[in-house]
N, C-alpha and C positions, 0 to 999 in steps of 0.2 A: 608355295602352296597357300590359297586364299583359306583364313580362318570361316567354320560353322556361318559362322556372325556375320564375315564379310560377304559372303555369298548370298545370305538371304538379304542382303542390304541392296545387293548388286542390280538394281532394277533392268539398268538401261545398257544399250551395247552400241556396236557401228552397225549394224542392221536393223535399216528402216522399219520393216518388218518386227520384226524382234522386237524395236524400242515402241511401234504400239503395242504390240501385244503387255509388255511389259508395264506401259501406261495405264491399260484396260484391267492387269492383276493390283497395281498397284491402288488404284481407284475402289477395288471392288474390298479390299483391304483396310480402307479408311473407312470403309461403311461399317465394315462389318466391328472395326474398332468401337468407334460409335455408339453404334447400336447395344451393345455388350456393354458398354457403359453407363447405358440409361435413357439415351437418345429415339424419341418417339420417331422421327423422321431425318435423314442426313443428303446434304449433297456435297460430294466428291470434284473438284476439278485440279486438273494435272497440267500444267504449260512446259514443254520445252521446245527454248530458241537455240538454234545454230544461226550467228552473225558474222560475218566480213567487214571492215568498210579498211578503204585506202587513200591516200589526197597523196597527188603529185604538186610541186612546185617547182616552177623553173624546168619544168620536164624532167627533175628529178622525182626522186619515187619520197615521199616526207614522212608519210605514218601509213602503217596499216596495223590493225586491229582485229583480232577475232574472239568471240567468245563463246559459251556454252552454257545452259543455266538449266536446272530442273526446280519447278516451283509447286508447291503444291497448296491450296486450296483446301480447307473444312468450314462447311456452312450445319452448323446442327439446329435440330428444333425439340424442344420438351416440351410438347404441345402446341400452346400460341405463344411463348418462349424461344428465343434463338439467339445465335452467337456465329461468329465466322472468326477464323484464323489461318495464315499461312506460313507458311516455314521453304526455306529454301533445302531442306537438308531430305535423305531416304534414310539417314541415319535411324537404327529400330526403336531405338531408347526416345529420340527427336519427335518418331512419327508416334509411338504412344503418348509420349507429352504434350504433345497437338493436341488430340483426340479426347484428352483427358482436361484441360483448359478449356477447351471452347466447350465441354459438356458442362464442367462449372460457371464459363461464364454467361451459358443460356441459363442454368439455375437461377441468375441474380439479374438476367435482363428485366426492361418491362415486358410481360405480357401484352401482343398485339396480334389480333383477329383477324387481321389483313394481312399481313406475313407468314405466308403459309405457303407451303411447295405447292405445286400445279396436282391437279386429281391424274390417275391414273390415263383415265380415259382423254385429258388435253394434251398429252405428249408426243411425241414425232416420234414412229415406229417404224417408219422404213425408208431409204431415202438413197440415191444412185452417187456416190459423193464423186466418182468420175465425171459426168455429167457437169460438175459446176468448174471443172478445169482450173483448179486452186493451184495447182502440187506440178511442178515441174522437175521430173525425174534428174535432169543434167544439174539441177542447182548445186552439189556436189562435188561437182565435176570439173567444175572452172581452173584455169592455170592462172596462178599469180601473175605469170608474165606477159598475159595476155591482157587480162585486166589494166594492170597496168598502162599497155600501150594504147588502151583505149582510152582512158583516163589522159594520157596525154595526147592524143588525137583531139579531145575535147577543148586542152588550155593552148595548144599549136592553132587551134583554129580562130578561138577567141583574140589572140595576140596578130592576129592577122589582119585584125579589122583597122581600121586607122583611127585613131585619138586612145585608144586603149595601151593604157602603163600598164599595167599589169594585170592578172589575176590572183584573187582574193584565196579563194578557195576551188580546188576540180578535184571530182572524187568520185567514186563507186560506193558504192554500198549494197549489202544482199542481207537478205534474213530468211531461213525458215521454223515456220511455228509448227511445232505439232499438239493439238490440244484437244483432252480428254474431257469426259464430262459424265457422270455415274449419280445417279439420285437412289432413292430407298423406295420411291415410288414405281420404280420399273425402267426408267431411261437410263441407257446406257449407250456412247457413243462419242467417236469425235472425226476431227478430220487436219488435215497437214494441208499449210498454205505455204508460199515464198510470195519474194517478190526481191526485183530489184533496179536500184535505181543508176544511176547518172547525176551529174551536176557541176553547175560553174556559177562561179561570182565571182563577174569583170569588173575592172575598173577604170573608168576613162578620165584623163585630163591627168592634173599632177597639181603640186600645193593644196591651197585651197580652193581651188576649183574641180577638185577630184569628183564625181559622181557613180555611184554604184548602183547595177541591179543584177539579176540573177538570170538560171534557165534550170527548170528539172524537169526531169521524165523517169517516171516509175513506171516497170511493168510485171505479171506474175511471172511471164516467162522471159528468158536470157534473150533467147531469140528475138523478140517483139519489139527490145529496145530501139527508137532509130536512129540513125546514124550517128557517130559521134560527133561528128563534123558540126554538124546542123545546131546541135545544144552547144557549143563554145561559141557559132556565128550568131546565134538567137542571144545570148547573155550579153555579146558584146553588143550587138546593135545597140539593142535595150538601152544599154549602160551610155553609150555614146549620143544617142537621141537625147538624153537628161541635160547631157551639158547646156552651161548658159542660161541658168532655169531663171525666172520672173517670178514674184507673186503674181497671183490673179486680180480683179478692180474686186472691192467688198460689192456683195448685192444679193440680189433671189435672180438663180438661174438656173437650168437644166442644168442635171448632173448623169452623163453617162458611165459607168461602172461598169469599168471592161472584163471581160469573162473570167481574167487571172484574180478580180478580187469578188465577183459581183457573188459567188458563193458564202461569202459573211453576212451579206444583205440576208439570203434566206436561213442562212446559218440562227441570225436572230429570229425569224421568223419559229424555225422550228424547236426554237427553244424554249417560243412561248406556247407551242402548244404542244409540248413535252408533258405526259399528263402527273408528271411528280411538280414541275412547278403548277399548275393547273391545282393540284390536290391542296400547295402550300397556300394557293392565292396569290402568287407572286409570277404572274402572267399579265402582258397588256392587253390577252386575249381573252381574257374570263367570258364566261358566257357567250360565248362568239361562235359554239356549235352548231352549224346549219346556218350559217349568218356569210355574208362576203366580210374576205378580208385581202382579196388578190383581185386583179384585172379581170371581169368573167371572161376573158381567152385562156389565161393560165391554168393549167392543170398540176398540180404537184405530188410526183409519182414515186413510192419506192419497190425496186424490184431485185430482192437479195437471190435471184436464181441464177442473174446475168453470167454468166460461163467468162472465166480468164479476169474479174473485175475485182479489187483486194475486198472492198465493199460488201461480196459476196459471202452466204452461209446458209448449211441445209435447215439447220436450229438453232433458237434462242440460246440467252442465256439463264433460261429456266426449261429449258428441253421441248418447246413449242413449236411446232413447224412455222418455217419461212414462209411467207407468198407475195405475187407483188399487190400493192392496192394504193389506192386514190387516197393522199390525205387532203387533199385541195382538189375538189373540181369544179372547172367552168367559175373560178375565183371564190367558190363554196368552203366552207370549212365541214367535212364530210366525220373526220374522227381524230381521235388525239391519238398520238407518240405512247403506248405503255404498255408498263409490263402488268404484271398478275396485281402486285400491288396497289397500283396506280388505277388501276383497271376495277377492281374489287370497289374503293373509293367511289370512282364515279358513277358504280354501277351498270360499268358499260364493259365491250369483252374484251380481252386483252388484243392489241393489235402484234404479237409476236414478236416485241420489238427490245426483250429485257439485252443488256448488256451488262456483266458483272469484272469485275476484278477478282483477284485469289484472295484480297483480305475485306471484300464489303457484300453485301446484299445485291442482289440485280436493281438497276435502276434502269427507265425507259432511255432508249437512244436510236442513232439512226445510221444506216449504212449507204447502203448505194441509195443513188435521190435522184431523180432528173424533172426537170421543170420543163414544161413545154414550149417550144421553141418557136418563135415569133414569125412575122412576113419577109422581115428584110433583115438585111448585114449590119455588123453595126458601120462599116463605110458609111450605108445608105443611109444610116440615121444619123451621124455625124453631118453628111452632108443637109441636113433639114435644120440644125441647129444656128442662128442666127450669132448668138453666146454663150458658150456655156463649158464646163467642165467635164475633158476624160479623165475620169482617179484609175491610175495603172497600180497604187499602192497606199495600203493605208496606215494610220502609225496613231500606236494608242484606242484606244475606246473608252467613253462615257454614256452607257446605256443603261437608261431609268426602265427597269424589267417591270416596274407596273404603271407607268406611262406610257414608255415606250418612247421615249423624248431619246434622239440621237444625236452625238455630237463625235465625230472625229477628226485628226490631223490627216492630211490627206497632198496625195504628189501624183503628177500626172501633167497633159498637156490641154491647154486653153486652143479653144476653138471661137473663129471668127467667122464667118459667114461661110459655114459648111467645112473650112478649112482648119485643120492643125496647126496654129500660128507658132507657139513656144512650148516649153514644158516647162514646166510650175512646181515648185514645192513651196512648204512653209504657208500651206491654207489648214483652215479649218472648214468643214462642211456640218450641218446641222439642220435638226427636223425631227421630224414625229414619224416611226415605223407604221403605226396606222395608216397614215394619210401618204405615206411615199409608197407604199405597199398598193394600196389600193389603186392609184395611177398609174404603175410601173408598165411602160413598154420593153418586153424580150426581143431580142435579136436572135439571129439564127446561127449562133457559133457556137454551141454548146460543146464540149470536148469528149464524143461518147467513148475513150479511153478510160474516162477520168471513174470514178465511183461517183463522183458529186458532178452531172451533167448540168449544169447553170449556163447559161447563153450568158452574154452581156445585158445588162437592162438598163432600162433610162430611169430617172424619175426625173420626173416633168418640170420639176421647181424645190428648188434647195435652197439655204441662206448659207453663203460663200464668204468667208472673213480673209482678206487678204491682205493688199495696201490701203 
């Protein structure tokens, strides 16, 4: 018979159901601790993961793993005073301890006039969370021993190709999140996502001429994944195409950046017009609002409504409704990446975009992105290339965030008059994001599975360190 004590401890159960509702009292309970405390303003956030993952070797079954976590989140304010703290525990003693800590250590923070919860009126009040098709009912559902045999459908297929010794790595993996979200301002709310993946990493040759690359496929739902076959034959190709690799000649050439990496290209891009780096000064974009900084064909788009895409969310991470909008158009720079904070700063209105953790403040960030997709393939633009570099992978980064001066280690295959001659590793590639940004030609392979839809891009002229 469970003690007084253990029962009101007891938050969570095996019913979906039940374990929100449970997360919705338990949220409403950190507030009200809080508050009761001294706390002029509070926000509440609650995460729990359910995880799987499994890796066959040899078509045996090698590790599987599952886990289960409840976390919880306190962000307090005593005025323009604040503090955040989180605790893995529901324990009652634990979650007054929280409550009672982070209201001391807003006491001794700095006061800051910008750090301050969203008003009443900018919050997300109503919102269809079916509609964005996050939450896949069967994720629960799965047989080990099905998994399993899919998992080695994967490395049976990879070992089939010819030049391939072995596989590295094949596995499955699942996760679902359920996460709550409760302010003192009036939002109250969350929603339950999955997702799961597949994967292989081949390896072709033996000694030292061994060669490796990979294949994954994530999706929210079980069903959506494709075939296993296909991700063990795509890893090994990969892996087998690398053998025999060359340096490239040193020189300034076209660099094609095929769709699997050409997402780090705007990866940097969006990070310079993230508006906390923007607020620190530690942008190579400063002042560059309303200014080109992309190809006027490019448009760069985020739309967190997209239904089934991990990407996706109804609200921030300060309770602000989602919507999609233009950070880049027609190679314009239209608005910056922020949250409330960042936003406050510059004077300008939040773009809905805060992301937080259970133990920090929201800081701006981004979800689903897609970048406008160009005239032709990237075949067709390989074949227009006289010399120059496809980077299928990159290794390492040295990126000057307020110059913008790039330089990476980079592998891939050299092209010779439109043709694919060798594959290459052991270059470095280097340049200035400004000036490779602003020429960049898109191809039209952008992966609309993916949350980050980026085609492959060109930029026109890079400095290539090879032999």
């Amino acid at each position: 018979m469970q003690s007084d004590h253990r029962k009101k401890c007891n938050y969570y159960n095996l019913n979906a159901q039940k374990m929100f509702q449970s997360l919705k009292q338990l949220s409403e309970n950190l507030i009200e601790k809080a508050t009761a405390l001294g706390a002029t303003a509070a926000e509440a956030m609650i995460v729990e993961n359910k995880s799987l993952s499994l890796e066959v070797k040899n078509q045996n079954l090698e590790k599987i793993e599952t886990s289960d976590t409840l976390d919880l989140g306190l962000r307090v304010f005593i005025n323009s005073q604040s503090a955040c703290v989180s605790i893995s525990s529901v324990n009652e003693m634990a979650v007054d301890e929280m409550a009672m800590r982070a209201v001391a250590m807003a006491r001794e923070s700095t006061p800051d006039e910008l750090s301050l919860p969203a008003e009443s009126n900018e919050i997300l009040s109503d919102w269809n969370e079916d509609a964005f098709e996050l939450y896949d009912d069967n994720h629960l559902n799965q047989n080990f021993k099905k998994l399993e045999h899919l998992t080695q459908e994967v490395e049976d297929a990879a070992l089939q190709i010819k030049d391939i010794s072995q596989c590295e790595s094949t596995g499955f993996s699942s996760n679902l999140s359920n996460f709550y979200l409760r302010t003192s301002n009036g939002f109250s709310g969350g929603y339950k996502k999955t997702s799961n993946q597949l994967f292989c990493s081949a390896i072709a040759g033996s000694g030292s001429s061994m060669e490796r690359d990979f294949a994954f496929e994530g999706r929210v739902f079980f069903n959506d994944l494709p075939n296993p076959a296909s991700i063990g034959r795509l890893a090994a190709t990969r892996a087998a195409k690398r053998l025999n690799p060359r340096k490239p000649p040193t020189g300034s050439y076209p660099v094609l950046f095929d769709h699997r990496v050409s997402s780090s290209l705007i990866g940097h891009l969006t990070s310079a017009i993230n508006g906390a780096a923007v607020c620190r000064g530690s942008s190579w974009l400063l002042d560059s609002l309303n200014k080109q900084i992309l190809s006027d064909d490019l448009t760069l788009s985020e739309d967190p409504t997209r239904p089934k895409i991990a990407g996706s969310r109804p609200f921030d991470g300060e309770g602000l409704p989602t919507s999609r909008k233009n950070f880049i158009e027609n190679g314009i720079l239209k608005q910056y990446i922020s949250d409330l904070r960042s936003s406050r700063k510059l004077k300008l209105n939040s773009s809905g975009n805060a992301y937080r953790s259970l133990s920090s403040p929201p800081m701006p960030g981004i979800g689903n992105l897609e970048l406008s997709p160009g005239q032709h393939s990237a075949h067709e633009i390989i074949g227009d290339i006289k010399q120059g570099l496809l980077v299928t992978s990159l290794i390492g980064s040295t990126i000057n965030n307020n110059t913008g001066d790039y330089s990476r280690g980079a592998n891939g295959f050299w092209i010779e008059n439109g043709e694919i001659v060798f594959p290459v590793n052991e270059c470095t590639i280097a340049g200035n994001l400004k000036q490779m940004l602003l020429s960049v030609v898109a191809a039209n392979d952008g992966q609309k599975h993916l949350s980050k839809v980026i085609p492959s891009l060109l930029v026109r002229n890079m400095t290539i360190a090879g032999k």
